[in-house]
RODOMAR-826216 format. One record per residue (C-alpha): x, y, z; residue number from 1; residue in three letters. Coordinates in steps of 0.02 Angstrom, whole numbers, plus 50000, padded with zeros to 5 digits. Example, Ala and Ser with C-alpha at 12.3 -4.5 7.8 and 13.67 -1.06 7.14 Angstrom:
BEGIN
+-------+-------+-------+-----+---------+
|    c1 |    c2 |    c3 | num | residuo |
+-------+-------+-------+-----+---------+
| 50615 | 49775 | 50390 |   1 |     ALA |
| 50684 | 49947 | 50357 |   2 |     SER |
+-------+-------+-------+-----+---------+
END
This chain:
BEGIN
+-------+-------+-------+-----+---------+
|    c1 |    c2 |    c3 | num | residuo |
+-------+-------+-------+-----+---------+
| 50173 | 49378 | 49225 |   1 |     UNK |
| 50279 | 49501 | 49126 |   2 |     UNK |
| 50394 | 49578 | 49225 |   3 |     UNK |
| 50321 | 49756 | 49232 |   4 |     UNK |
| 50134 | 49784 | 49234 |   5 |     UNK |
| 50041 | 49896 | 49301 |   6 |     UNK |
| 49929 | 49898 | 49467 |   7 |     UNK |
| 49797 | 49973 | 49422 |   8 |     UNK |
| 49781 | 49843 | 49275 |   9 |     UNK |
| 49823 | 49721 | 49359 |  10 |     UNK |
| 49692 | 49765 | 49506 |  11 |     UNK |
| 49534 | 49776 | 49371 |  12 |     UNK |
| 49600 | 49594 | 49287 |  13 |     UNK |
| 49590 | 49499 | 49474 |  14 |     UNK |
| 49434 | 49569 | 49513 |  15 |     UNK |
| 49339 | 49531 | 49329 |  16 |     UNK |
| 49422 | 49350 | 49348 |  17 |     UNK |
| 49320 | 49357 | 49548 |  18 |     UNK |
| 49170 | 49417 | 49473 |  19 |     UNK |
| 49157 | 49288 | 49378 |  20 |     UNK |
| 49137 | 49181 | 49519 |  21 |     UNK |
| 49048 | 49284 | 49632 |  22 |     UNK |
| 48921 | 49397 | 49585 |  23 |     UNK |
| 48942 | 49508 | 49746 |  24 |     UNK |
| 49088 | 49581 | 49690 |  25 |     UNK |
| 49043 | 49762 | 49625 |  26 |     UNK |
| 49134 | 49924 | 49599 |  27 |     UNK |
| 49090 | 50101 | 49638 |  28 |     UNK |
| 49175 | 50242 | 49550 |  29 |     UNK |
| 49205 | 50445 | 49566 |  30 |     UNK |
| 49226 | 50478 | 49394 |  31 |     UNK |
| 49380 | 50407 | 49379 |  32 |     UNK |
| 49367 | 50231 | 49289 |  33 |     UNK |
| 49501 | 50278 | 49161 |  34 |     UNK |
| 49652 | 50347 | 49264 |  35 |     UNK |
| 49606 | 50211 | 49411 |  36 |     UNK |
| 49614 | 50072 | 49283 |  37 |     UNK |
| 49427 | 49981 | 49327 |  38 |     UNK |
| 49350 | 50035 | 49127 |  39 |     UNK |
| 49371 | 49842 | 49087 |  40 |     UNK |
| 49263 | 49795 | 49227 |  41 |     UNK |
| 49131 | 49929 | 49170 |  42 |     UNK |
| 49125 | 49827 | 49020 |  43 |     UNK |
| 49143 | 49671 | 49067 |  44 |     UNK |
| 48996 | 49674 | 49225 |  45 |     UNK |
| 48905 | 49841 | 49176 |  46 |     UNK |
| 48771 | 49809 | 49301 |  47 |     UNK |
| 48904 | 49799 | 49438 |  48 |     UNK |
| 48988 | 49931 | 49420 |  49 |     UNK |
| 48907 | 50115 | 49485 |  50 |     UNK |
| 48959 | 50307 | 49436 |  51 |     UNK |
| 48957 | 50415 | 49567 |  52 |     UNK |
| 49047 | 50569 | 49492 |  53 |     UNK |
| 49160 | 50664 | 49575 |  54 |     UNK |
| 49091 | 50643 | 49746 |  55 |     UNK |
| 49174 | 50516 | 49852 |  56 |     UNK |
| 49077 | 50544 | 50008 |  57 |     UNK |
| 48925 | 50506 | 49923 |  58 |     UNK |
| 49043 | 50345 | 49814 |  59 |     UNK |
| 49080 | 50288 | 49990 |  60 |     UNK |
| 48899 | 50309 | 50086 |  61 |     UNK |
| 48846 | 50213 | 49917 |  62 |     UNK |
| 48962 | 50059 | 49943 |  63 |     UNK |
| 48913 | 50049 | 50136 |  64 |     UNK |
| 48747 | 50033 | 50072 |  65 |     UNK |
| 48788 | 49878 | 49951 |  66 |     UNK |
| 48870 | 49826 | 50097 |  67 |     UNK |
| 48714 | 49799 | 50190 |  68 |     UNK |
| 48627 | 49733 | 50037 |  69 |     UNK |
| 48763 | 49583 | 50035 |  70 |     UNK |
| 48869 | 49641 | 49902 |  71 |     UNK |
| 49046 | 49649 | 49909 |  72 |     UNK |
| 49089 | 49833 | 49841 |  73 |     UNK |
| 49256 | 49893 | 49790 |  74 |     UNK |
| 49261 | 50097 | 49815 |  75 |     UNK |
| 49390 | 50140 | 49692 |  76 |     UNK |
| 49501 | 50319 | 49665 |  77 |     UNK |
| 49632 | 50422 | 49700 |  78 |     UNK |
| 49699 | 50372 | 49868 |  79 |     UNK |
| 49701 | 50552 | 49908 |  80 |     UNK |
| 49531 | 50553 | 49871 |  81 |     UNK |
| 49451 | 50392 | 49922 |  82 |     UNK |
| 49545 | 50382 | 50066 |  83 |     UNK |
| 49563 | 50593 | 50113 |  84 |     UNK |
| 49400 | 50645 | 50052 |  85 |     UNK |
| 49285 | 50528 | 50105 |  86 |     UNK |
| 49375 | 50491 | 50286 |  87 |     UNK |
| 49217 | 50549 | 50391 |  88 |     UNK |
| 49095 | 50420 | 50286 |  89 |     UNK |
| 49220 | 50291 | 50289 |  90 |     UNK |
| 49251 | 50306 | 50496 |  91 |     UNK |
| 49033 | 50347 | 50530 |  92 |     UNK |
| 48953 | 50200 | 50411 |  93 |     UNK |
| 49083 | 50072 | 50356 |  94 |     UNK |
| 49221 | 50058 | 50504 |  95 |     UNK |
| 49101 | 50079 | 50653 |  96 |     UNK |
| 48988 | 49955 | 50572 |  97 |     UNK |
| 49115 | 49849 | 50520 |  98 |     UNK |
| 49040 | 49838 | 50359 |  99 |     UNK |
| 49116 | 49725 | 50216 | 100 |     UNK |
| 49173 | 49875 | 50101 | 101 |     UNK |
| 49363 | 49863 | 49992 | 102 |     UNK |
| 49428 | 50052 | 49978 | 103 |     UNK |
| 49539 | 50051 | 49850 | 104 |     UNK |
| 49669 | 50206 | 49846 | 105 |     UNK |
| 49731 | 50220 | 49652 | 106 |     UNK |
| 49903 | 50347 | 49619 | 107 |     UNK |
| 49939 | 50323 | 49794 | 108 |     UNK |
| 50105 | 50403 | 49860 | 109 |     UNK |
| 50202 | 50495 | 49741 | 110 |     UNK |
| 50168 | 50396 | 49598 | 111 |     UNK |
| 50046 | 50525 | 49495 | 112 |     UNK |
| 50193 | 50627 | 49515 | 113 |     UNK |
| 50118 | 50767 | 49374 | 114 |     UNK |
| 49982 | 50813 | 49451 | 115 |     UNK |
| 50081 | 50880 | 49623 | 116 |     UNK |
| 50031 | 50885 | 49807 | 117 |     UNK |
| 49845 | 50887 | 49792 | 118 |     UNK |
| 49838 | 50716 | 49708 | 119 |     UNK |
| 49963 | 50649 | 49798 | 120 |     UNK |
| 49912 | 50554 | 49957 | 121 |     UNK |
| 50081 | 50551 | 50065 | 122 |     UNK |
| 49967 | 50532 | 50228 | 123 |     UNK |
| 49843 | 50398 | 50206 | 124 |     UNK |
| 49923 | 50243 | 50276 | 125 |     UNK |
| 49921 | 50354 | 50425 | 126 |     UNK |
| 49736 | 50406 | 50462 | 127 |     UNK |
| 49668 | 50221 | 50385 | 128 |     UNK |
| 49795 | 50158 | 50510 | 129 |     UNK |
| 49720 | 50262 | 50651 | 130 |     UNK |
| 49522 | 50182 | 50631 | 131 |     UNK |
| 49472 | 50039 | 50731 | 132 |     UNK |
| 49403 | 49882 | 50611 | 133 |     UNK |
| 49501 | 49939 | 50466 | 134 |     UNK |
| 49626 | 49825 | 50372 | 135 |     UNK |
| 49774 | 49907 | 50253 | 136 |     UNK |
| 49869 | 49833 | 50134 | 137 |     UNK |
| 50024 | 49902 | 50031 | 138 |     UNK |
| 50077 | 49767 | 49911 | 139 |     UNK |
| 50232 | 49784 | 49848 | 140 |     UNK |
| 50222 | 49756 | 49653 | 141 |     UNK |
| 50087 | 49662 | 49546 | 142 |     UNK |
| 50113 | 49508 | 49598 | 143 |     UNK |
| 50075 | 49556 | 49762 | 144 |     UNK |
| 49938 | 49646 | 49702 | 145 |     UNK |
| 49830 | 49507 | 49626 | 146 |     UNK |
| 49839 | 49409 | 49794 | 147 |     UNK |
| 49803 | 49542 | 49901 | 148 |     UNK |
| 49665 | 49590 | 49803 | 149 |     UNK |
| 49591 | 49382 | 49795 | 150 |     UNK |
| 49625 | 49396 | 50009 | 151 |     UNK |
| 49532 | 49553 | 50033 | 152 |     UNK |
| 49393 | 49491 | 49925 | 153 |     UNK |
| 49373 | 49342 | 50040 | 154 |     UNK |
| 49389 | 49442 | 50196 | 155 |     UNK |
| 49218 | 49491 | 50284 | 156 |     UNK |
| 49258 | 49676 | 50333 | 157 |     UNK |
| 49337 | 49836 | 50290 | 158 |     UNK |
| 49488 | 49866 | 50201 | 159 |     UNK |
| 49601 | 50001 | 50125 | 160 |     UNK |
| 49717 | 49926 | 49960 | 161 |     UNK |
| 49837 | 50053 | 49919 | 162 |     UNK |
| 49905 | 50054 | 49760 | 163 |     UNK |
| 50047 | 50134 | 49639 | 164 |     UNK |
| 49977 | 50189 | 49477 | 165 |     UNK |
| 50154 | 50167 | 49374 | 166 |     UNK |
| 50235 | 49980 | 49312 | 167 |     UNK |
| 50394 | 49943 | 49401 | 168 |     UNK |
| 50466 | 49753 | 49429 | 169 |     UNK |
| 50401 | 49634 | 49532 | 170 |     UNK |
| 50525 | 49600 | 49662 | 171 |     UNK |
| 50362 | 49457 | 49749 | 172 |     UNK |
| 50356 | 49278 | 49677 | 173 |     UNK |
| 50207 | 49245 | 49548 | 174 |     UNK |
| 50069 | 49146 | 49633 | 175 |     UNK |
| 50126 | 49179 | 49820 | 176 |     UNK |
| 49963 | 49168 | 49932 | 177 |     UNK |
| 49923 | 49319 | 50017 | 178 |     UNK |
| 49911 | 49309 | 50228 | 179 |     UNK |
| 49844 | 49463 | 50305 | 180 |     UNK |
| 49947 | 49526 | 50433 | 181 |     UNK |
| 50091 | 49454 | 50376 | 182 |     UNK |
| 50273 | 49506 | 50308 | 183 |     UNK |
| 50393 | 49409 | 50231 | 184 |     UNK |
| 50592 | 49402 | 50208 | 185 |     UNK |
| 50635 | 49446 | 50024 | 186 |     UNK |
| 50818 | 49446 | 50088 | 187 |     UNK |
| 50917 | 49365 | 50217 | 188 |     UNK |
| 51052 | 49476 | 50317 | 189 |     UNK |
| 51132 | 49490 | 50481 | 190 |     UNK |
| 51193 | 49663 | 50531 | 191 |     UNK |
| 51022 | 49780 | 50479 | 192 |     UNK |
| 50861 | 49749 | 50467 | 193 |     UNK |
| 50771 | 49824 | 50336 | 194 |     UNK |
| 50571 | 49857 | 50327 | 195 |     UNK |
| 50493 | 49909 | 50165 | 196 |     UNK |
| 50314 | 49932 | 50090 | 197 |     UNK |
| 50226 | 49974 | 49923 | 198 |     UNK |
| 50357 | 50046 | 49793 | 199 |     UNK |
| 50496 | 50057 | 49929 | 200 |     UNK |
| 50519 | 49874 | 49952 | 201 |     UNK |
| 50602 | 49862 | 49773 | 202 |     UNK |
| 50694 | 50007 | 49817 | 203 |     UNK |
| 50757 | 49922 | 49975 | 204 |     UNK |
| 50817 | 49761 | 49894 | 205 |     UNK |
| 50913 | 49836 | 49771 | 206 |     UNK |
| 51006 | 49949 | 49901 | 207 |     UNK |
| 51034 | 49788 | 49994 | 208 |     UNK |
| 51109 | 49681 | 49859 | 209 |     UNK |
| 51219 | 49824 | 49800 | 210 |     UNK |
| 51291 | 49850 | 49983 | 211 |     UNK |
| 51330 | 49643 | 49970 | 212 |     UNK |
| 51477 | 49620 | 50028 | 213 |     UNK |
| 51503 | 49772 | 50137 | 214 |     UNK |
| 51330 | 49785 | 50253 | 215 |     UNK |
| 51225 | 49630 | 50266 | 216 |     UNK |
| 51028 | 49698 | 50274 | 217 |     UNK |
| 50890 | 49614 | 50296 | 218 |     UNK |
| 50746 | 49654 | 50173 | 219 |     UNK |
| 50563 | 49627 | 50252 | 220 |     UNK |
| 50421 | 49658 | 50150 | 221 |     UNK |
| 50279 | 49728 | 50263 | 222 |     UNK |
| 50128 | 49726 | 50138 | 223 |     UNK |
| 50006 | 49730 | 50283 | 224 |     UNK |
| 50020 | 49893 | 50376 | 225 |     UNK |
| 49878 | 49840 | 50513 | 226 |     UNK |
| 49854 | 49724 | 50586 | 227 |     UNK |
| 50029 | 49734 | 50609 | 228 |     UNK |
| 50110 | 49542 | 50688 | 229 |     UNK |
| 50226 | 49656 | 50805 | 230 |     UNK |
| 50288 | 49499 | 50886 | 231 |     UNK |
| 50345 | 49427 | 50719 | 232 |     UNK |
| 50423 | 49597 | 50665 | 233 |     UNK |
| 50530 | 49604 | 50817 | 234 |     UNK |
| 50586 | 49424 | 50804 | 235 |     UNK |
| 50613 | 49472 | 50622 | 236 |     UNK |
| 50736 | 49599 | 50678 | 237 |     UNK |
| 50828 | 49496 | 50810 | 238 |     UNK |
| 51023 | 49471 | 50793 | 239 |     UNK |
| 51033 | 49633 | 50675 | 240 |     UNK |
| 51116 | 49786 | 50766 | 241 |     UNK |
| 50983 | 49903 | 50709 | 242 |     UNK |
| 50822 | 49958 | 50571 | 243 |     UNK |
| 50777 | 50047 | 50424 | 244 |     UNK |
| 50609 | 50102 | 50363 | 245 |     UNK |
| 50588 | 50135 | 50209 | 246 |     UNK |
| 50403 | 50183 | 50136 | 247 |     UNK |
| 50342 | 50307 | 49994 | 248 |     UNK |
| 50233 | 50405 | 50134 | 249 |     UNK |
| 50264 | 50526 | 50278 | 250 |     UNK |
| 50373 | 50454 | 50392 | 251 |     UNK |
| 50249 | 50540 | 50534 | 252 |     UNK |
| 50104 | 50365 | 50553 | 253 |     UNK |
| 50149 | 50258 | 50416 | 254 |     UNK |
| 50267 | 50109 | 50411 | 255 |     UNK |
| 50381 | 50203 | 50528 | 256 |     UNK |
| 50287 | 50240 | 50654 | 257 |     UNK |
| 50188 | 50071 | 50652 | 258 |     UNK |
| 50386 | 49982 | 50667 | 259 |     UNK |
| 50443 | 50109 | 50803 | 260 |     UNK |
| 50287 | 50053 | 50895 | 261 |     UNK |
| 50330 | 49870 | 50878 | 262 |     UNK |
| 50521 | 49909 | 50930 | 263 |     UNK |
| 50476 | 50032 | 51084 | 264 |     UNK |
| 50517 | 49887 | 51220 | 265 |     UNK |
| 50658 | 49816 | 51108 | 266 |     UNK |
| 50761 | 49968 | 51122 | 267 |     UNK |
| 50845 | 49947 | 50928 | 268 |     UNK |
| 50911 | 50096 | 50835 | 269 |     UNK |
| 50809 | 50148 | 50671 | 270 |     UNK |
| 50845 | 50252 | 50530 | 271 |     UNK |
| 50681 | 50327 | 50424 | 272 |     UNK |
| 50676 | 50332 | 50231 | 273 |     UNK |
| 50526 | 50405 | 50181 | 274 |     UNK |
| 50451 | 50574 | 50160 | 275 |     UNK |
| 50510 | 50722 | 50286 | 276 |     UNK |
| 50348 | 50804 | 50346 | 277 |     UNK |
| 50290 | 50898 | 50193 | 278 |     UNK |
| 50173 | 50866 | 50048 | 279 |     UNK |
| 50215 | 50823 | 49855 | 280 |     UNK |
| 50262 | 50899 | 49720 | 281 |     UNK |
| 50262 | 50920 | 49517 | 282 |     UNK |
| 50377 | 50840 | 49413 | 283 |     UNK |
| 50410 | 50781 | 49245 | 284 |     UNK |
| 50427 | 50610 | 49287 | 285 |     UNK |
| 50402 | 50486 | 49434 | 286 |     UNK |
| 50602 | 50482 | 49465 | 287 |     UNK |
| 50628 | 50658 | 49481 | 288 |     UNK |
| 50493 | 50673 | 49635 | 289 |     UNK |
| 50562 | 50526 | 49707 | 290 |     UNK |
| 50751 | 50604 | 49688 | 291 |     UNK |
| 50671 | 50752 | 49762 | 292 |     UNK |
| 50611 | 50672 | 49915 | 293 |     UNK |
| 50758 | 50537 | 49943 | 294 |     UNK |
| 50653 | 50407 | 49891 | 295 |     UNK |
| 50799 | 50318 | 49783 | 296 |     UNK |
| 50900 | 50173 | 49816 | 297 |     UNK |
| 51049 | 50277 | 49860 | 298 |     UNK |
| 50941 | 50333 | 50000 | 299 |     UNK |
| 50912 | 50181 | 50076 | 300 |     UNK |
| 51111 | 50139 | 50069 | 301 |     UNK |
| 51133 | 50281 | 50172 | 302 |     UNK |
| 51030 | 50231 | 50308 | 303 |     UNK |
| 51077 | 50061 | 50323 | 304 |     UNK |
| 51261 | 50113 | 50327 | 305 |     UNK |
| 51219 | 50220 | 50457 | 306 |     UNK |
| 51140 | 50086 | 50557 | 307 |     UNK |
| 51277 | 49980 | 50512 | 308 |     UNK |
| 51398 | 50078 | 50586 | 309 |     UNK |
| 51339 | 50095 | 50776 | 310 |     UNK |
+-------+-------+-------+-----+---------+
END
């Protein structure tokens, strides 16, 4: 795979190659089949794939109804939408029926970082954390991305996929099988432990390898935000003096919160990179709102020097 590509693009080519084989797999859209990437599907499987409009409640009562027919739908949006919006259908009809619906959260995070705070979905991780039944998944580039996607088509039962909408390097091996639940080393070290999701976890490793030689961190990608293997995430972390978090969400529920949880008997110091209680904001490109909110490499140096240090 080329070395930058895009989720969303990479999201709509795994899921034409499934339908191919499957002819469960179906996608329901808000009106937004352009900017969330899925147009290629439209045309490939147009009797699969279902226009809502702007309405995800009703986009997300739809799916839970294909759900019951024995389809396999794929809710797709902004993740501030298709997460935010439609929260109350996704809890009622899909979660407490455990029904066998993908929601897909496109521009997740910061990354439609034009558009400002009211398409930018800082808090998702958190309240699709917080339902029972519910499985969510941050992959880390697209390579990650087209596993994830072939695991959560296989899975029988609900599931949030967030995804970035900009191209950035993988920092995942091609091919890697996807486990649910989950996280892997990217990076050996001894002295901090460092856990990462979605955007962050390239972020992380390149922090790391530029502190080489003066901190040795640990870089753990933790794609799978629940279930969360808290037992493996604390052995994960044992022998280092302290953690990082680093995430491109609100450091109030997401990955730090979910790690603190995991640590609270373990008693380990932990530093938080992510974004400080407050929503987005417009910028003129995706590195400026991530400067803005110490999303940036430097960031993460800071914070595992810190933890370094005690």
């Amino acid at each position: 795979m080329e070395s930058k590509v895009e989720m969303r693009k990479i999201f709509c080519d795994t899921l034409i190659d499934l339908a191919k084989a499957d002819e469960r797999i179906c996608i329901v859209n808000s009106d937004s089949r352009q900017i969330s990437g899925t147009r290629d599907f439209e045309q490939a499987y147009p009797d699969r794939h279902y226009e809502m409009g702007i309405a995800e409640a009703n986009m997300t009562s739809v799916a839970a109804g294909l759900a019951q027919t024995g389809k396999i739908p794929f809710t797709n949006s902004f993740a501030v939408f298709s997460a935010g919006r439609a929260f109350d259908q996704i809890r009622q009809t899909i979660s407490i029926g455990r029904l066998n619906v993908k929601i897909v959260g496109s521009s997740a995070g910061l990354s439609d970082f034009g558009d400002g705070s009211t398409h930018q979905s800082v808090e998702d991780i958190a309240y699709m954390r917080s339902i029972p039944n519910m499985t969510v998944i941050c992959p880390a580039d697209a390579n990650e991305t087209v596993e994830a996607v072939k695991a959560i088509a296989a899975y029988d039962g609900p599931c949030y996929l967030r995804l970035n909408r900009n191209d950035y390097d993988n920092v995942t091996a091609e091919g890697k099988k996807f486990e649910i639940g989950i996280p892997s080393v990217l990076k050996e070290g001894s002295q901090v432990a460092v856990f990462a999701t979605g955007y962050m976890t390239g972020v992380a490793l390149a922090a790391a390898r530029e502190l080489e030689g003066t901190v040795s961190a640990k870089i753990i990608n933790v794609s799978t935000l629940k279930p969360l293997n808290e037992e493996l995430i604390v052995k994960m972390a044992e022998g280092c003096s302290g953690i990082v978090t680093a995430e491109e969400h609100s450091i109030i529920g997401g990955l730090g919160g979910a790690v603190s949880q995991a640590f609270c008997k373990a008693c380990k110091p932990i530093e938080f990179v992510g974004i400080n209680d407050t929503f987005g904001c417009s910028a003129h490109s995706y590195k400026d709102v991530l400067d803005y909110h110490g999303l940036t490499k430097e960031h993460v140096m800071e914070a595992i020097k810190k933890i370094a240090a005690i």
